[in-house]
N, C-alpha and C positions, 0 to 999 in steps of 0.2 A: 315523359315518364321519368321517373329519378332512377337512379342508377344504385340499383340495390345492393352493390359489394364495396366495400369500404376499399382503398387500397391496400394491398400487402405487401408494398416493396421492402417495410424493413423486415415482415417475418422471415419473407422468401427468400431474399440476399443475407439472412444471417446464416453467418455457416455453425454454429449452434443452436438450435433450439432450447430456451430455456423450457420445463415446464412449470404452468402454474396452472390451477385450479379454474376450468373451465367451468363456466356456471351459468346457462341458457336463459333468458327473461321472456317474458312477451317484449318489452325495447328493445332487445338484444337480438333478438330470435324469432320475433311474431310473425307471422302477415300482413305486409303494408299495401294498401290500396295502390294501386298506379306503380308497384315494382313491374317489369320485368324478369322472369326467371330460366335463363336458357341452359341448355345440357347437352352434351355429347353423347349419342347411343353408341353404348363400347361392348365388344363381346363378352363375357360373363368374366368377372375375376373373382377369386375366391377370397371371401371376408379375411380368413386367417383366423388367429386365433384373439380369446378374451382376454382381461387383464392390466395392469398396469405395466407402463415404461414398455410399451407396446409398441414396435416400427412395423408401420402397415405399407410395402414397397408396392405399388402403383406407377414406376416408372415404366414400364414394358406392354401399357394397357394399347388396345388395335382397334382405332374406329371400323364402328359396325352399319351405323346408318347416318343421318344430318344431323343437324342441332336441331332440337323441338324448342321452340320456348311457351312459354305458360305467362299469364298475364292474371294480376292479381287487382280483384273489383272488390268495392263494397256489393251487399246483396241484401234485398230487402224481404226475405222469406219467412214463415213467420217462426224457424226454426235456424235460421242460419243467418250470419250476418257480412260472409266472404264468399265470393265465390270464384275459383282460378281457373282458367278456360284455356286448356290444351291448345297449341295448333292445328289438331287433328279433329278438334271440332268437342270434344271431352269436356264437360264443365265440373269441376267438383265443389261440395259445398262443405262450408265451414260452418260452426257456431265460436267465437273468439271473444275470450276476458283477459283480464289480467291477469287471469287462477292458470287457465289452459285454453287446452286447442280441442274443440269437438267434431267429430268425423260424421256429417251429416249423409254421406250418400253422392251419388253423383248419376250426373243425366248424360245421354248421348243418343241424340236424335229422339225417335219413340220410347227409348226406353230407359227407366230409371230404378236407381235399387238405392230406396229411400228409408234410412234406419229412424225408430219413433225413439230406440232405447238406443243410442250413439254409441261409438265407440271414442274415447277418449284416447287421443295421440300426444300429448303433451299437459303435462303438470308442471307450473312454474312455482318456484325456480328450479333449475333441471339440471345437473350434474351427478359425476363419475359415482355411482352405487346406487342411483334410484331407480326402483322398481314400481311396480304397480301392474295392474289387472283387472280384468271383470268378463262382463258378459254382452251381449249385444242383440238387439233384434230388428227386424224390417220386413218390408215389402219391397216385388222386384213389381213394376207397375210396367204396362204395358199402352202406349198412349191412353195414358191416364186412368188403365185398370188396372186395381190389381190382379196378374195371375198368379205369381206365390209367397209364398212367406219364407224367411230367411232368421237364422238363430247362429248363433255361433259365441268363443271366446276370444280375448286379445289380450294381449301382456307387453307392456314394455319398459327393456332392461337394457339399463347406460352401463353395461359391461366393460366398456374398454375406454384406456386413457393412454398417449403415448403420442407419437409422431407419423404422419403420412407425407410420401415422397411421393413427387407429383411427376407426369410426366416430364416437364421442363425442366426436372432439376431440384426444383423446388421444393421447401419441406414445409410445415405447420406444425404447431404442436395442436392435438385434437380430442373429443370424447368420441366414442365410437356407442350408439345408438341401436338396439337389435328391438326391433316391433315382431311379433309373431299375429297374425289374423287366421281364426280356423274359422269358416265357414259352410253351415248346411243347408243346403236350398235344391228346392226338385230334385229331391232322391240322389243328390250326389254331395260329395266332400270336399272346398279344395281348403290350401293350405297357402298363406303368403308369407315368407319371411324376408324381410328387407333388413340392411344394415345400412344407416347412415351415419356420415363422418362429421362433425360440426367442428369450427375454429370457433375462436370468443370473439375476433372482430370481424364474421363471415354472416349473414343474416340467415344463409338459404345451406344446403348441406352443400360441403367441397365435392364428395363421392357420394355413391349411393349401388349396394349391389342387391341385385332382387331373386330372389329364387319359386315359381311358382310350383304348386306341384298338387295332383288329383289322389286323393284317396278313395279305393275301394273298399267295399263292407266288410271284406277280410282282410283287410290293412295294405294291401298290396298298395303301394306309393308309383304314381307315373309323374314324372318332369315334365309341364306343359310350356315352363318357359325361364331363361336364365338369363337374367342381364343385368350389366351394369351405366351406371351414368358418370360424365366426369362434369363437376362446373366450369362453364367455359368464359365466365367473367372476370375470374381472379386476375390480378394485375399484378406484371413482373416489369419492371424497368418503367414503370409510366407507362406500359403498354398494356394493350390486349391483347392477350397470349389466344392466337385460334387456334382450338384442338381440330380443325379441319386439315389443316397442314401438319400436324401432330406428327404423321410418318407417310409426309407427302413424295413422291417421286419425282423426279426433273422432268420439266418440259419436252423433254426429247421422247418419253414414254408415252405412246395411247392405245386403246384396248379395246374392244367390242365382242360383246357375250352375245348371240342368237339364235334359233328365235327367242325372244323371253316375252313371253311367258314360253317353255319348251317343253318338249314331253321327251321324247326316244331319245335323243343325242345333241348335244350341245357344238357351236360353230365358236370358237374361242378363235379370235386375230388379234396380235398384238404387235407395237414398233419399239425394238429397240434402236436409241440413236450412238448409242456407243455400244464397245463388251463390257458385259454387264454377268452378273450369277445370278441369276432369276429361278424362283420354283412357284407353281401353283397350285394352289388347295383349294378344296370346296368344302364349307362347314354347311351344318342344320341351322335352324331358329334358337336350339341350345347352346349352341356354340363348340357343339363336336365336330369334331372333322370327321366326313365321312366319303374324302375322296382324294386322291391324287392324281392330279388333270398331267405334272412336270415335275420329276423329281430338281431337285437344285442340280442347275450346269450351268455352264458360261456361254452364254448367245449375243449375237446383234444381228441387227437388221428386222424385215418385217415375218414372221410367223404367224402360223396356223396350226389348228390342234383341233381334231375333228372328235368329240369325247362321249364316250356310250353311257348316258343312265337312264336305262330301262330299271334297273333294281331301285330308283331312286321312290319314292313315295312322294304325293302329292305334298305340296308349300313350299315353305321361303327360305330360299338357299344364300348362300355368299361366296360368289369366287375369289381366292384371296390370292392376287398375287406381292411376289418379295424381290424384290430386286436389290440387290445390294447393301440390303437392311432395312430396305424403307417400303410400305406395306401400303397397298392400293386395295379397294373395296368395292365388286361390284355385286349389289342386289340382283337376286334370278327369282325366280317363280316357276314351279312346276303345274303344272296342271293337268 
């Protein structure tokens, strides 16, 4: 596989950022067959604001789940000619020129929600003030029937120009990229907004924060899902910088959440090997906190925390514990 991110030691190690005129290509910027493309799932950060000479501060982001990586093929469909195949088993398809990037739809096991009228993700050449829009139509196809039809609009605006600081330290100068996707299909609304970050010598976006959210027929808006990604290829010192260790804890720490999947109450054990100020949280799949297992105190040795959520609602929680400033992540399941 080639190694899809160019080095960045002189951007990262300069301790000014010049800006210059970032400007996206398919060379620059496309899809290339046989990349690699891995990412850090991070608890939601917020885009911030539009604009030019923009600092987008990203140093304090908290891994939420592993690295996914995505694997980028030629595709021989008679509408598509890429297609990149999630770890999780997700394939998406492309249609790719030298004009743009066309948004064909994507399969996942029996089911596929395949557009005849594309959405269009990229227009080359692509830099700081370009917009563009339209409209979109498809079929959600059910091994290989269709059961409904799908219509919606899309826009997308390179709003922002300016500097992202990265969790290491690091900065880039960047465009900042806002996609909007409104989608209707079987009687309901939802709504995607993603911001993505691009450098000029980076292929794949450095960040990326996604916001999902369902709309009712009287506008009432629900949050189905909030998150962000961080790239985990970029390169500092000649190295590969892992966002796994990002705000790893010392070896002396270990921990165990049970039962999980859990219902009524939760069995938290944890080892400290020094004194340590430890506190623990429990967020949602949005990235709220919606508990506090320990407020911040000073402990060592081995603990137990026996923790009541009966009020908690079915899905995917995260117990977050802090020790000393460095932030450990474990996955729970309600059921």
């Amino acid at each position: 596989m080639k190694q899809i991110f160019t080095f960045l030691v002189v951007a990262l190690l300069s301790a000014n950022v010049v800006h210059a005129q970032i400007t996206m290509t398919h060379d620059s910027h496309g899809f290339r067959p046989g990349d690699e493309h891995a990412c850090q799932t991070l608890f939601y950060k917020d885009p911030g604001q539009a604009g030019k000479n923009v600092t987008w501060d990203f140093r304090d982001v908290v891994s939420k789940e592993s690295i996914g990586v995505s694997t980028v093929g030629e595709s021989s469909g008679s509408f598509h000619n890429i297609g990149v195949m999630r770890n999780d088993g997700v394939r998406f398809l492309y249609n790719v020129t030298k004009d743009q990037v066309e948004y064909r739809g994507y399969e996942r096991g029996d089911l596929e929600f395949l557009y005849n009228n594309p959405i269009v993700k990229t227009k080359y050449p692509q830099s700081y003030g370009t917009f563009f829009e339209g409209a979109f139509s498809g079929n959600v196809l059910t091994k290989g029937k269709v059961t409904s039809e799908m219509t919606g609009r899309y826009s997308t605006d390179v709003d922002g120009e300016g500097t992202i600081l990265l969790p290491d330290g690091g900065k880039l100068p960047v465009i900042r990229v806002k996609t909007t996707k409104v989608t209707n299909y079987s009687c309901s609304t939802h709504e995607v907004v993603k911001y993505l970050w691009y450098a000029q010598d980076v292929r794949y976006p450095v960040f990326v924060s996604i916001e999902t959210v369902s709309i009712a027929n009287d506008g009432q808006r629900t949050i189905l899902e909030k998150v962000s990604y961080l790239n985990t290829n970029l390169q500092r010192e000649n190295k590969v910088r892992s966002t796994t260790d990002l705000n790893a804890i010392d070896d002396s720490f270990t921990c165990k959440a049970s039962p999980n999947p859990f219902k009524e109450r939760l069995n938290i054990e944890y080892t400290l090997g020094k004194q340590s100020a430890i506190s623990i949280e429990i967020y949602n799949a949005q990235g709220s906190k919606v508990g506090v297992v320990l407020p911040k105190q000073t402990q060592q040795g081995m603990q137990t925390i026996n923790y009541n959520t009966v009020s908690f609602a079915k899905g995917i929680y995260f117990l977050r514990f802090t020790v000393d400033g460095k932030v450990h992540i474990e996955k729970l399941i309600k059921n």
